[in-house]
N, C-alpha and C positions, 0 to 999 in steps of 0.2 A: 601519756595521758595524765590529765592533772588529775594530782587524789582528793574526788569531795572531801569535803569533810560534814559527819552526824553526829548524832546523838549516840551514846553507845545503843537505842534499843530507837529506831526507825522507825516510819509507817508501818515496816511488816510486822511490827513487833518482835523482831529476833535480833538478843543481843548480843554483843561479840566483846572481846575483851579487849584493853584500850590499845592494847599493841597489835591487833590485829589488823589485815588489811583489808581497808571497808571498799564493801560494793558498791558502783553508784545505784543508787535507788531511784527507779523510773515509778512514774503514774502513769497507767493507763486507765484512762478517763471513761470506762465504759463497763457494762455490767460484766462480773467478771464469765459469767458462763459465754459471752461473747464476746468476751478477751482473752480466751482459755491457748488458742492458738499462739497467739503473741506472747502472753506471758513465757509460754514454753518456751519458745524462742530466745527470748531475754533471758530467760534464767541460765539454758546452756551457755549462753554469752558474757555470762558472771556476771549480771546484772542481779540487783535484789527488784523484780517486779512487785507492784500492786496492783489489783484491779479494782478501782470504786465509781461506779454513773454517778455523773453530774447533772445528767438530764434523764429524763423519761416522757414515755408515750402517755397522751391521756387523750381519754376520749373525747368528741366534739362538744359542746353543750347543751346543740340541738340538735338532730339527728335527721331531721325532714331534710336533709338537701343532700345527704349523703344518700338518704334510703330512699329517694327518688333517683339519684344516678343509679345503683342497683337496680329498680326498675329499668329503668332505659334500659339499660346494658343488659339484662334477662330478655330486653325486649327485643335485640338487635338490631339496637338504633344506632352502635358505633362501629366503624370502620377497626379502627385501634384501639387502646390503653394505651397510653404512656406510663409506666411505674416507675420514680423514683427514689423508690426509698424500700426496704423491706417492711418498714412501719407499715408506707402505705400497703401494698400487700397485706397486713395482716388484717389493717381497718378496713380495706375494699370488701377482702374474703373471709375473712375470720383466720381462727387458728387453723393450721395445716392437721390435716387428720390425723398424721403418724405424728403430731408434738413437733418436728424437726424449727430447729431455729437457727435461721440461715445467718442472720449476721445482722446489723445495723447502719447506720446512717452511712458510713464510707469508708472501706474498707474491702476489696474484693476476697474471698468468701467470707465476708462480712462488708459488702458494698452498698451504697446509696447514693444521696442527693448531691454530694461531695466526692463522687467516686470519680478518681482523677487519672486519666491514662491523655492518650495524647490521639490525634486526628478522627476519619470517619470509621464507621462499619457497613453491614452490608446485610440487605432483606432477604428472607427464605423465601423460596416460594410458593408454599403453600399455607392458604389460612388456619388457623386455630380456632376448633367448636368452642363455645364457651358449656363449662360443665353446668347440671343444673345445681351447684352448691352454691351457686350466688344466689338462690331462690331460695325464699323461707319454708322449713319444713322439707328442702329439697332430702337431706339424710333418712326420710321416710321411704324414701324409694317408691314412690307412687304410681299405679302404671301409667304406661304413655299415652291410655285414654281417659286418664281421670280427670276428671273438671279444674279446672285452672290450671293445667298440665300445661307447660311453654314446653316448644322445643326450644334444642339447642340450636344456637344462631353463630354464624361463622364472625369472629371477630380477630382481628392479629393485635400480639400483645407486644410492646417494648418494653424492656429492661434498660436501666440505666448503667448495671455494672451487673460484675457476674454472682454478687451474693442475692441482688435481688430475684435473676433470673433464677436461684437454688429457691429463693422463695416461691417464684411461681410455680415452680418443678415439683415443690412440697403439694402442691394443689393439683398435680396433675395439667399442669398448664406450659408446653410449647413455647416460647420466646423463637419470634421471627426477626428481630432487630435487637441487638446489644452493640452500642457506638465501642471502638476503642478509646476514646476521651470520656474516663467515665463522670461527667457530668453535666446538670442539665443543659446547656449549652452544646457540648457534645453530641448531647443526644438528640436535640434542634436541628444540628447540623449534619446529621449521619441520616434524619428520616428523609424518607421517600418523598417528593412533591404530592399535592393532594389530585386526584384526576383531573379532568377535564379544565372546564373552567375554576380558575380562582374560586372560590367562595369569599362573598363579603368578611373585612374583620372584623365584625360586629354580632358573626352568626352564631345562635346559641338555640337552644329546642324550641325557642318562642317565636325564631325566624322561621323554622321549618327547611332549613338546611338539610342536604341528601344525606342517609347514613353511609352514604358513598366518602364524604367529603365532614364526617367527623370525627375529633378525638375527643374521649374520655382521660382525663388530666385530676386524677388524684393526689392533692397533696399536703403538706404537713400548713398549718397556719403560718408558718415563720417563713414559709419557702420564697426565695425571688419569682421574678414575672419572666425572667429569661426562659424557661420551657418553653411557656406557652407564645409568647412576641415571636421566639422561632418558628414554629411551627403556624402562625398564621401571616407569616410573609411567604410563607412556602401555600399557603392558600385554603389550609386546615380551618375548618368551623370546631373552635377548642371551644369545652365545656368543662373548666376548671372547678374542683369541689373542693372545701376544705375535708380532708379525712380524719384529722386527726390533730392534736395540741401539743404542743412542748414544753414542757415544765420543768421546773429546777428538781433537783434531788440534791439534798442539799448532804453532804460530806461530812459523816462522823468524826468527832474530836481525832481517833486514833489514827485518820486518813487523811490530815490537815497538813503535815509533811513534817521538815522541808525533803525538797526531793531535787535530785541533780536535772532532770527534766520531765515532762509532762508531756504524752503524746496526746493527742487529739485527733479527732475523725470525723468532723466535722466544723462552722463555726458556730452553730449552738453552745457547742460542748468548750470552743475557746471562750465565748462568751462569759459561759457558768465557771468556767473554770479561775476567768480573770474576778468573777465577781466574788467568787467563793475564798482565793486564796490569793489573790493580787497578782500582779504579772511574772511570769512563770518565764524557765527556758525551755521550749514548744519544740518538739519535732510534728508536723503535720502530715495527715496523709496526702493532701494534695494540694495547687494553689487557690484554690478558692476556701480553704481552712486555712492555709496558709496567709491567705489577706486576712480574715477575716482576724486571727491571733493576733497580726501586726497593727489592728486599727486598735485593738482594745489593750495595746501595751505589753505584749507578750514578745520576748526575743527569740525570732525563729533560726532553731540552728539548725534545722534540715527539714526537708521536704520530701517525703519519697516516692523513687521514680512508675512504682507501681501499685494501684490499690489492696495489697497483698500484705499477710504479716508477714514474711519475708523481708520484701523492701522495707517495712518497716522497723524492722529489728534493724536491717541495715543501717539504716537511714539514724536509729539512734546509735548505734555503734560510731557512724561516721562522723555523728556529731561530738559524740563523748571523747572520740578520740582525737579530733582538732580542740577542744579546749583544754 
């Protein structure tokens, strides 16, 4: 392997004497409590890890079109969710009661919209109650005959990869579908056909489409149209919501590098990342991070083969060690 070469005192801040032999120093581009995994990884690996977000979660601006799907969906107006992201997840449901924080945009136990494995999966058979915490006030525990009291309405939920399904899990919430190809594409191609007849592609709650034949499609403002164009060839009445916004977080003077490469787990985060500190050498966690690095001038020296910090440690190792 070739020896970077630093500064005697690094991103990490730890400095070494001039004859020593220096570690390559990775960035992992995500907040560090949900890079905590990877970094470990890396570090047994003789890497010198960092972890700093380039992006973060912000709320919608307007909240009425989110908090009318919560309606629906309390009302058991959807067949499924499609979940792609653990964001979404949180913006649909809120925080998970026990605090648990499953992972982010793509990364399997830290998977999302970006979560990259390869072909389909496969449906459970049994539906999923939806609890009453997507209902305001529902944590009062109200009895089942007090006035505005909804039952729980049977609804089945997809996961896009397997951090988000830990997100659902955090909620007490069954995942009946998780694609192997973790991402939204993927996950298009691994759902079920919708019953009977097609449903128009045009149908949304104002058609009055059968809650037979709809999905609930929450997703981050930045996300493609790939989810949902799947899923309504297969004959699904999608009702796509924004849940949530992407924002820069922008990298402290001490986290500005240089660094031998830059993972990323998404391409938000290649995005931020080319915008923040110019084009980087990128290990990705999957190919759609992986395009997305390459369009914005980033040199991708690996891609890894599974949404997992595992592969992903691998995946830098593999790369560190061909240059």
């Amino acid at each position: 392997m070739t020896e970077p070469v630093h500064p005697a005192a690094g991103p990490s801040g730890t400095a070494e004497p001039d004859d020593a032999v220096r570690r390559p120093v990775v960035l992992v581009a995500r907040a560090p409590e949900r890079a905590a995994g990877l970094v470990a990884l890396l570090r047994e690996r003789g890497f010198d890890p960092v972890a700093a977000p380039v992006i973060e979660r912000a709320p919608v601006e307007d909240p009425a079109e989110l908090d009318a799907a919560r309606e629906r969906l309390a009302d058991g107006a959807y067949a499924w969710v499609a979940i792609t992201s653990v964001n979404a997840v949180d913006a649909l449901l809120g925080p998970a009661a026990d605090g648990a924080v499953a992972g982010d945009a793509d990364t399997g136990p830290t998977a999302g919209p970006g979560e990259d494995t390869t072909s389909s999966g496969s449906v459970a058979g049994s539906g999923q109650r939806l609890p009453s915490a997507t209902d305001p006030g529902a944590h009062d525990s109200p009895p089942d005959d007090a006035p505005g009291t909804r039952p729980a309405r049977q609804v089945r939920w997809a996961a896009v990869g397997p951090a988000t399904q830990q997100a659902l899990a955090a909620h007490g919430l069954a995942v009946d579908l998780v694609p192997t190809n973790a991402t939204g594409a993927g996950l298009a191609e691994a759902f079920p056909g919708a019953p009977g007849d097609p449903s128009p592609a045009d149908a949304s709650p104002a058609t009055g489409a059968a809650r037979e034949h709809r999905v609930l499609v929450p997703l981050g403002d930045l996300a493609s149209d790939t989810l949902r164009a799947g899923l309504v060839a297969k004959g699904w009445a999608v009702d796509v919501v924004t849940a949530y916004r992407t924002v820069a977080h922008e990298l402290p003077p001490e986290r500005r590098g240089p660094y031998d490469v830059v993972v990323v787990a998404s391409g938000s985060a290649a995005r931020q990342v080319a915008t923040q500190l110019g084009p980087q050498r990128v290990v990705a966690i999957g190919e759609p991070s992986a395009r997305a690095a390459s369009a914005v001038g980033h040199t991708v020296l690996a891609v890894a083969d599974a949404p997992t910090d595992a592969a992903l440690a691998g995946a830098v190792t593999e790369a560190l060690v061909r240059t």
